[in-house]
C-alpha positions in Angstrom: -67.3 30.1 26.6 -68.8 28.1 29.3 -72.7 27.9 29.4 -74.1 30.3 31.9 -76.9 28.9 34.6 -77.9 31.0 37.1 -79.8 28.7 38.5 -76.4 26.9 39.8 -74.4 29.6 39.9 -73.3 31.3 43.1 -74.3 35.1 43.3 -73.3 36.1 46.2 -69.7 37.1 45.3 -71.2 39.2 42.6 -74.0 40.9 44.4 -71.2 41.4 47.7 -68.6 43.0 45.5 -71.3 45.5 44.5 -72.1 46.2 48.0 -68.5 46.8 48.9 -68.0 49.0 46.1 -71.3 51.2 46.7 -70.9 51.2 50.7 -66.8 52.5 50.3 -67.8 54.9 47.5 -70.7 56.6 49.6 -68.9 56.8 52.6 -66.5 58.8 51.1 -69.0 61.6 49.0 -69.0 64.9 50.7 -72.2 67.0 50.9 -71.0 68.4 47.2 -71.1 64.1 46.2 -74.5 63.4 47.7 -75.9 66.7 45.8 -74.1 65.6 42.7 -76.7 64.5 39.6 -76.6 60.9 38.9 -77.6 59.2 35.3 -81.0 58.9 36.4 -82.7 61.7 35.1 -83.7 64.3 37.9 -82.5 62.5 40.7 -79.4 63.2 42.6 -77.1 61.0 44.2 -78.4 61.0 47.2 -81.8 60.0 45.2 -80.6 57.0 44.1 -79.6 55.6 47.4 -83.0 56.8 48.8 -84.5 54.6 45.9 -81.9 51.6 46.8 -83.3 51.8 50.6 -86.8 51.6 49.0 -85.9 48.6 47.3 -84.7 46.8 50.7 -88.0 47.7 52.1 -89.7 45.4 49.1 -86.7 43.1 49.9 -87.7 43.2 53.7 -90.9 42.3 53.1 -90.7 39.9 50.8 -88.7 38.0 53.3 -91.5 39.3 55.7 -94.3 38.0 54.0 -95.8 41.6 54.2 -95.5 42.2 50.5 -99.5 43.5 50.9 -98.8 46.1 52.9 -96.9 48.4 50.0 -98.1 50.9 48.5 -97.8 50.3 44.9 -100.4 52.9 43.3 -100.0 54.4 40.2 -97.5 50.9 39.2 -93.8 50.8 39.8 -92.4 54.1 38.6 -94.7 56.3 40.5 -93.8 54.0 44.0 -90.1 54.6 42.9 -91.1 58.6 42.8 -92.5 58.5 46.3 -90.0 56.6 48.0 -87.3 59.5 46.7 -90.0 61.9 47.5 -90.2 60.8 51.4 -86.9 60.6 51.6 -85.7 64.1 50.5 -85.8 66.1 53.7 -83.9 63.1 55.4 -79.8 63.8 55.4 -77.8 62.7 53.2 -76.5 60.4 56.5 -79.9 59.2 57.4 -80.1 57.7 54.0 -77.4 55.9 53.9 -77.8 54.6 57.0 -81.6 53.6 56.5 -80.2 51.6 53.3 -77.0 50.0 54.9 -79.1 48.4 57.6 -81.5 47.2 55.3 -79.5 46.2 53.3 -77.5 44.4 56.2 -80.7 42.6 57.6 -81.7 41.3 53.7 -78.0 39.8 53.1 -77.7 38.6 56.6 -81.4 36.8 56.2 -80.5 35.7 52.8 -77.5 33.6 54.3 -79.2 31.6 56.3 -81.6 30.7 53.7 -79.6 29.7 51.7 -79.6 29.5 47.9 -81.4 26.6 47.3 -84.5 28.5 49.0 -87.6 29.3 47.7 -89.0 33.3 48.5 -92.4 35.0 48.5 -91.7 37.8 45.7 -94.5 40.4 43.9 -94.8 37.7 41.0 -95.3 34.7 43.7 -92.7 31.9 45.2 -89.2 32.4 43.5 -86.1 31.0 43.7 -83.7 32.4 46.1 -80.8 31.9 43.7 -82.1 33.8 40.9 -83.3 36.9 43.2 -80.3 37.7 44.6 -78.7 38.0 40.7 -81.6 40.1 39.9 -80.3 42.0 43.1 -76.8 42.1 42.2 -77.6 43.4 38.2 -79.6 46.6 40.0 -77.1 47.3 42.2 -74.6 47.0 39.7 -77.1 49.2 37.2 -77.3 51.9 40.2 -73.9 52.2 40.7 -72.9 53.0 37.1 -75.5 55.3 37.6 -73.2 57.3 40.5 -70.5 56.5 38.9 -68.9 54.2 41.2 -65.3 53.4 40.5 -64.4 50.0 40.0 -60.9 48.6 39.1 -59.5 48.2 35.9 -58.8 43.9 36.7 -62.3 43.9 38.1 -64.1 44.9 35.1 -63.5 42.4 32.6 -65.1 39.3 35.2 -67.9 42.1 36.0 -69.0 42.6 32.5 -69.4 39.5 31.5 -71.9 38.2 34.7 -73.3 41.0 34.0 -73.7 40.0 30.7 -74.4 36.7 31.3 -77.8 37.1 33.8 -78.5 40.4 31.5 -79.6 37.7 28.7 -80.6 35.2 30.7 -83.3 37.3 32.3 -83.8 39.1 29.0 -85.2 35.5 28.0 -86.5 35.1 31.5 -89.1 38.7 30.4 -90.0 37.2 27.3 -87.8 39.7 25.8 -85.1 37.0 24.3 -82.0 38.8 22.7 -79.9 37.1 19.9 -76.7 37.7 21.3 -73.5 35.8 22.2 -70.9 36.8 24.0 -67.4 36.2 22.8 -63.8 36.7 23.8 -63.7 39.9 24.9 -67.1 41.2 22.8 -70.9 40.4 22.4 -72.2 39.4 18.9 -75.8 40.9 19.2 -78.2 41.0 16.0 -80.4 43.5 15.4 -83.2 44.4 12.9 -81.3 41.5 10.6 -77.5 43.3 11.0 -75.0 41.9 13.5 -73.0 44.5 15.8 -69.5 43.0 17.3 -70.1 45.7 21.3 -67.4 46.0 23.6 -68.5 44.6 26.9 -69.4 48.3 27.9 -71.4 49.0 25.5 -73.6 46.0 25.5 -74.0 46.3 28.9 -75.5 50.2 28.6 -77.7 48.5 25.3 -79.2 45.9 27.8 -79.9 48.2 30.4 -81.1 51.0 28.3 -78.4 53.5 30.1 -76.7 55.2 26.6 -75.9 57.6 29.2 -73.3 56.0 31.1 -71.4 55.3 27.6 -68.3 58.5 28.0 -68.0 57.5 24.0 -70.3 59.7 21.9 -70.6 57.1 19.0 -70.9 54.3 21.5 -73.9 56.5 22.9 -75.1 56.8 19.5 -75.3 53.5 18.6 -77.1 52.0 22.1 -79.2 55.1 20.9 -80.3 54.1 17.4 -80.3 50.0 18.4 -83.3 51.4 21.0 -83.7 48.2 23.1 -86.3 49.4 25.6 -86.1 47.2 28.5 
């Protein structure tokens, strides 16, 4: 298996297949979709892409150099909360416009950047290359979260770049996992035993979503291996 950089690697096909996936699925949801519950617990569907059009407004503004001007009170989790929260009486429409636009204006800034740019970011200057993976893991987190279809012969080359960037950041948050991923499966080592995971799997263990798993031993397992990030 080749060495993954993502320094040098290219996300944008990544990160753009997850956008075409997430804008064609939500386009299609009825009212009965948007009210649907997602795997993020107590928030809806419609939730989720309230907090994806939150996350554009940090992405806005990091590009904007306005970064000081969010309110991030109470930490991360309770800015989440609000931006659902603000968004709740909005239609389900009105979100997903307010998040395709941003989104739109982000991806369309982000081009003519380029990769090789450098972007003001909540932990300082960063390189653009590596925040636009970051990007493309949360949207593909979220979508498994709404359960987004995606097709059977695009899920093997999705797994593993997810995989990939999952432990390269893993090292990246001083949270370094001993795994390797093989032909088809990861070799992860935990506690002192080694576990051969499905690309599924190991994907919901790194991400801490057990819930996603339709597998009840697979759940189990991601369960009782307890990775918390």
């Amino acid at each position: 298996m080749m060495r993954f950089d993502p320094r040098t690697e290219n996300p944008f096909p990544a990160y753009d297949a997850e956008i075409r996936r997430l804008r064609l699925y939500l386009r299609s949801l009825d009212a009965g979709g948007w009210r649907a519950p997602s795997h993020c617990r107590g928030w809806s569907v419609k939730d989720v892409v309230a907090h994806l059009a939150t996350d554009e407004v940090y992405n806005q503004a990091c590009l904007d150099h306005t970064l000081d001007q969010l309110d991030y009170s109470g930490g991360l989790n309770a800015s989440n909360e609000r931006g659902v929260r603000s968004r709740r009486q909005l239609s389900s429409r009105a979100v997903l416009d307010e998040w395709e636009t941003r989104q739109h204006d982000v991806r369309r800034r982000w081009g003519r950047l380029g990769l090789r740019a450098s972007i003001g970011t909540s932990v300082g200057p960063y390189p653009m290359v590596l925040q636009a993976w970051h990007l493309a893991r949360e949207y593909a987190i979220h979508a498994d979260d709404i359960e987004v279809p995606v097709a059977a012969r695009a899920r093997p080359a999705r797994g593993r770049w997810r995989i990939q960037f999952g432990i390269w950041a893993a090292r990246e948050e001083g949270e370094p996992e001993d795994a390797r991923l093989e032909d088809g499966t990861v070799r992860l080592r935990v506690r002192g035993q080694v576990h051969h995971l499905d690309l599924e799997t190991y994907v919901a263990y790194l991400t801490n979503r057990p819930q996603q798993l339709t597998d009840p031993q697979a759940r189990a397992l991601v369960k009782r291996l307890g990775r918390s990030g």
